[in-house]
C-alpha positions as CSV (number, residue, x, y, z in Angstrom):
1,X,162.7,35.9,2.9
2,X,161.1,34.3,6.0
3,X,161.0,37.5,7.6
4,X,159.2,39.4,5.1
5,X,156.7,36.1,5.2
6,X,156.6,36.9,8.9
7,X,155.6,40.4,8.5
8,X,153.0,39.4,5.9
9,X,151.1,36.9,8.0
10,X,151.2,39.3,11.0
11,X,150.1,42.3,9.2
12,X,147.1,40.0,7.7
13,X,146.4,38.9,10.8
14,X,146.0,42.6,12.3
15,X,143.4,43.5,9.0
16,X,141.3,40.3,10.2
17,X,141.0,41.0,13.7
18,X,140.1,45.0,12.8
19,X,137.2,43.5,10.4
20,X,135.9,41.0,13.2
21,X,135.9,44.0,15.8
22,X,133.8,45.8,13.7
23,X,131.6,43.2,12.6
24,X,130.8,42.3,15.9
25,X,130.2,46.0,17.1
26,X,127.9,46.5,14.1
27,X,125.3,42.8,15.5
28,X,126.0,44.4,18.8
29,X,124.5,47.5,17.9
30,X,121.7,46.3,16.0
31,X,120.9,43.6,19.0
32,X,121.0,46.8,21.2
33,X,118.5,48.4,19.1
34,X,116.2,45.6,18.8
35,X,115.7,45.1,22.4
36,X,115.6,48.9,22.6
37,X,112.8,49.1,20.5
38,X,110.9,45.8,21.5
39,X,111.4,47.3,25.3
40,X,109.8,50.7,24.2
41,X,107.1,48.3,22.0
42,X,106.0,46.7,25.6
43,X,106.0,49.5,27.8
44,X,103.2,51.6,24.9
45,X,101.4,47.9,25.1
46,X,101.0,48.4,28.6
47,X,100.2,51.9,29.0
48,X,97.5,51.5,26.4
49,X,96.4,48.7,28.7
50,X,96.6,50.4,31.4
51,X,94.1,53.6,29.3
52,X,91.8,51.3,28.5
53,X,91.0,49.6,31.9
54,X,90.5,52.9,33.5
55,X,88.6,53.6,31.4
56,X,86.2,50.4,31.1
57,X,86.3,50.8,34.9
58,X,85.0,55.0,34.7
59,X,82.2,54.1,32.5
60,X,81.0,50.9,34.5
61,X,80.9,53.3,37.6
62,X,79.1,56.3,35.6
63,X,76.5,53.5,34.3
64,X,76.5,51.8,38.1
65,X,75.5,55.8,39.5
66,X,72.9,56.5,36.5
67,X,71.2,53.1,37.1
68,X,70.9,53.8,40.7
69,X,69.7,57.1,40.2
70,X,67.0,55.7,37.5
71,X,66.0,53.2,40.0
72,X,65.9,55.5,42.8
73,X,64.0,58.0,41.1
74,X,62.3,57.4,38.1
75,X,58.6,56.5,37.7
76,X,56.8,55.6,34.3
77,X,54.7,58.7,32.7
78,X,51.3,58.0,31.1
79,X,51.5,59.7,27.4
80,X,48.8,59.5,24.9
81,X,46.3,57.1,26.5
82,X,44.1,55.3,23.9
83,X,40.8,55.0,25.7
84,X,39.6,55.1,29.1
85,X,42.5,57.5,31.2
86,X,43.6,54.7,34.1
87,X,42.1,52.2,32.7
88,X,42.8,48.8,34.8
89,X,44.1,45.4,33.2
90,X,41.4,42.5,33.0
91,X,41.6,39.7,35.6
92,X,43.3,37.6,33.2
93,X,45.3,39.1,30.3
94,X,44.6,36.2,28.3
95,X,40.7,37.8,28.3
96,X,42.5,40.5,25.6
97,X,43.4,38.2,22.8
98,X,41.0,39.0,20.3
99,X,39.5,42.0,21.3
100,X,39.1,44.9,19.7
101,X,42.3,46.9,20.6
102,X,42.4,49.1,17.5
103,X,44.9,48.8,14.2
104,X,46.4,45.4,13.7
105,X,49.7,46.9,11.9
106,X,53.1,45.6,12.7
107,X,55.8,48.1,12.9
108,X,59.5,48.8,13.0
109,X,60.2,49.2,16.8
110,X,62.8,52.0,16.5
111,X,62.4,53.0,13.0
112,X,66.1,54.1,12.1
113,X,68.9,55.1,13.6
114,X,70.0,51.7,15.2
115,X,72.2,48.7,14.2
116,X,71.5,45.2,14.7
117,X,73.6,43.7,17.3
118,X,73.5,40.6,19.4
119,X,71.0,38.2,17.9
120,X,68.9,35.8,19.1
121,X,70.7,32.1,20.0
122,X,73.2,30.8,22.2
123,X,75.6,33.3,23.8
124,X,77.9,32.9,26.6
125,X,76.6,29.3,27.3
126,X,73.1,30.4,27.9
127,X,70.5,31.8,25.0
128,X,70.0,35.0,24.1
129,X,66.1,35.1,23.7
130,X,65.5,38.6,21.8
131,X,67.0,40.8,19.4
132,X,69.8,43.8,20.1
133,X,68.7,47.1,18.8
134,X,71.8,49.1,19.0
135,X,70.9,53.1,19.2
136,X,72.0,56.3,20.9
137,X,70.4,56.8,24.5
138,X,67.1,58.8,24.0
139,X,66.1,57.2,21.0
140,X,62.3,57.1,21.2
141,X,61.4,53.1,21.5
142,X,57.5,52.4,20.1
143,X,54.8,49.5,20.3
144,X,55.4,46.9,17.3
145,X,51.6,46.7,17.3
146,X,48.0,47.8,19.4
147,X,47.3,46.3,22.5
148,X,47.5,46.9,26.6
149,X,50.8,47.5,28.6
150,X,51.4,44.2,31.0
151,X,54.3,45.4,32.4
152,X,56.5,48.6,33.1
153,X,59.0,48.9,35.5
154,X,62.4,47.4,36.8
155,X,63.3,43.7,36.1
156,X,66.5,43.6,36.8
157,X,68.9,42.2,34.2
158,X,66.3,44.0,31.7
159,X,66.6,46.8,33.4
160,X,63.6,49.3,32.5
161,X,61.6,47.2,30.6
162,X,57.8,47.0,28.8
163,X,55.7,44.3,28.1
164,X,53.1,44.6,25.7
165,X,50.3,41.9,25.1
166,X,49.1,42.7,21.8
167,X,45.7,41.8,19.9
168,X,46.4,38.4,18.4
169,X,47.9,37.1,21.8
170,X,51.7,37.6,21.6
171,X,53.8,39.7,23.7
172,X,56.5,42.0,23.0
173,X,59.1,43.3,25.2
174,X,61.4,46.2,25.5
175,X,64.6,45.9,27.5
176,X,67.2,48.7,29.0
177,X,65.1,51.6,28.4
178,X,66.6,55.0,30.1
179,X,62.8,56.0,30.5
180,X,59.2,54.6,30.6
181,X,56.3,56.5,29.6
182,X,53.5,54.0,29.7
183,X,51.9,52.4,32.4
184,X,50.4,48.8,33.0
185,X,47.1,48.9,31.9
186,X,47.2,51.5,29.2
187,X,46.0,50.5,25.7
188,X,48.8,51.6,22.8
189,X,48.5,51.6,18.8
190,X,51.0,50.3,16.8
191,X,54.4,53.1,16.6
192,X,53.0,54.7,19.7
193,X,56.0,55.8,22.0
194,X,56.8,53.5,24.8
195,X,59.8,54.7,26.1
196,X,63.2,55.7,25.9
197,X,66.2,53.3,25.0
198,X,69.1,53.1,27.4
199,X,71.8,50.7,28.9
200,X,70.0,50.1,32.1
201,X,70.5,46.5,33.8
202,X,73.0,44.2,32.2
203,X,74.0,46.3,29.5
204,X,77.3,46.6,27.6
205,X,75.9,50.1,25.9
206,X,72.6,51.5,24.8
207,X,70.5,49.3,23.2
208,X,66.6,48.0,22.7
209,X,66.6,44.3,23.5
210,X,63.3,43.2,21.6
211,X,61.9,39.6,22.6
212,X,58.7,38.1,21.0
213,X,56.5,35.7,22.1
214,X,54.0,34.2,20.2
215,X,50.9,33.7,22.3
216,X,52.5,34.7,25.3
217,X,54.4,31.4,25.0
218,X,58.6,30.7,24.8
219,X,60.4,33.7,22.5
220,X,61.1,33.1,19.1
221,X,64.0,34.9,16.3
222,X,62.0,38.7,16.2
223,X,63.8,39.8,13.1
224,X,62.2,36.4,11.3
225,X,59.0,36.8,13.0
226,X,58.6,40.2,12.4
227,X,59.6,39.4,8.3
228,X,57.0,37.1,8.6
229,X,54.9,39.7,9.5
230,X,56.0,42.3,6.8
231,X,58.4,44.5,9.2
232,X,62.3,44.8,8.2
233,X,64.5,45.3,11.1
C-alpha cells in the first residue's frame, strides 16, 4: 500500500510540472510577441518621423529658393490703370481721404476658393493683426474697395505685400503675394486685381494675410469689420 501511494504522488507530481512547463512557455511566447510587435510599432514611429522631417525640411528649402528667386527677380506690373497712366502719390496720403476715387463698394478680397485660417488675436505670444485667407498659389487677390496703391513691394515677414489707402481713409493690406501687379501710386476700384496670392515671407503655405486699418490707424478683426461693412468672408 505505501508503495502504490508512492507511485501516485510521483506520477501527480510529473502531470504538474508538464502543465507548469507549458504554461510558462505559452506567457513566454506571448511576452515574446508583445515586445516583438511594440519593437516593430517603434521602429514604423520612427521612420514616419524620419518621412516627415525630410520632408518639412524639402519644402522649406523649395520655398527658401522660390522666395529668393521672387525677390531677385520680380518687379510689380501696372494692369488696368484707373486714371492718369503713372500717376504719382500726393505729398501726403492723408490729402486722399475723401476724394473722389470712384465706387465706394466693399468687396470679398478673394471671392472663393479660400478657407479662413489664422484669425486675428494673440498667437505665439505676440498678435496676429489680420486675417488668414487660405488659397491655392495663383489665386487672383483684389482691392476690398477704390482708392490709390501706398505700397507694393517686399516687406519682409509680409513678404510681397500691397497697401491700399482707400476713399474713406482706411488702409488695406495684402500679405505673401507670389506676384504684384500694381504699382504705388495707381488708383484701383473695388474687385480690381492686385496681385497674386503666395507663401512668400514668413509663411507656413499659401495664403492672403488681409489687415485693416481704420483711418490708417492700429488694425482691427477684418472679417467683423468687413460684416460691418456688408462683405462675408
Amino acid at each position: 500500500m505505501a508503495l502504490t501511494s508512492t507511485t501516485l504522488a510521483a506520477g501527480a507530481s510529473t502531470v504538474d510540472d508538464a502543465t507548469t512547463d507549458r504554461a510558462e512557455l505559452t506567457q513566454d511566447k506571448s511576452t515574446d510577441s508583445t515586445l516583438l510587435a511594440r519593437g516593430v510599432q517603434d521602429r514604423v514611429a520612427r521612420d514616419s518621423e524620419r518621412v516627415r522631417v525630410d520632408t518639412v525640411a524639402q519644402e522649406n528649402a523649395k520655398r527658401a529658393a522660390t522666395e529668393a528667386s521672387l525677390a531677385a527677380n520680380d518687379v510689380p506690373v501696372q494692369v488696368s490703370l484707373v486714371g492718369a497712366p503713372g500717376s504719382k502719390l500726393p505729398a501726403s496720403a492723408a490729402s486722399l481721404k475723401g476724394t473722389n476715387l470712384g465706387s465706394k463698394a466693399w468687396v470679398n478680397p478673394l471671392g472663393g476658393n479660400y478657407s479662413l485660417s489664422s484669425n486675428y488675436g494673440w498667437r505665439w505670444g505676440r498678435l496676429h493683426s489680420g486675417q488668414d485667407m487660405a488659397c491655392p498659389t495663383g489665386t487672383p487677390v483684389r482691392s476690398i474697395s477704390s482708392g490709390v496703391v501706398t505700397f507694393s513691394g517686399w516687406a519682409g515677414n509680409l513678404g510681397y505685400k500691397v497697401e491700399i489707402l482707400h476713399w474713406d481713409g482706411t488702409v488695406s493690406w495684402y500679405g505673401h503675394n507670389s506676384k504684384l501687379r500694381v504699382s504705388e501710386g495707381q488708383r484701383v476700384e473695388p474687385g480690381q486685381l492686385i496681385a497674386l496670392a503666395g507663401s512668400t515671407g514668413n509663411s507656413t503655405g499659401p495664403h492672403v494675410h488681409l489687415e485693416i486699418h481704420p483711418n490708417g490707424g492700429n488694425a482691427v478683426p477684418p472679417k467683423r469689420w468687413l460684416a460691418a461693412h456688408g462683405v462675408n468672408i
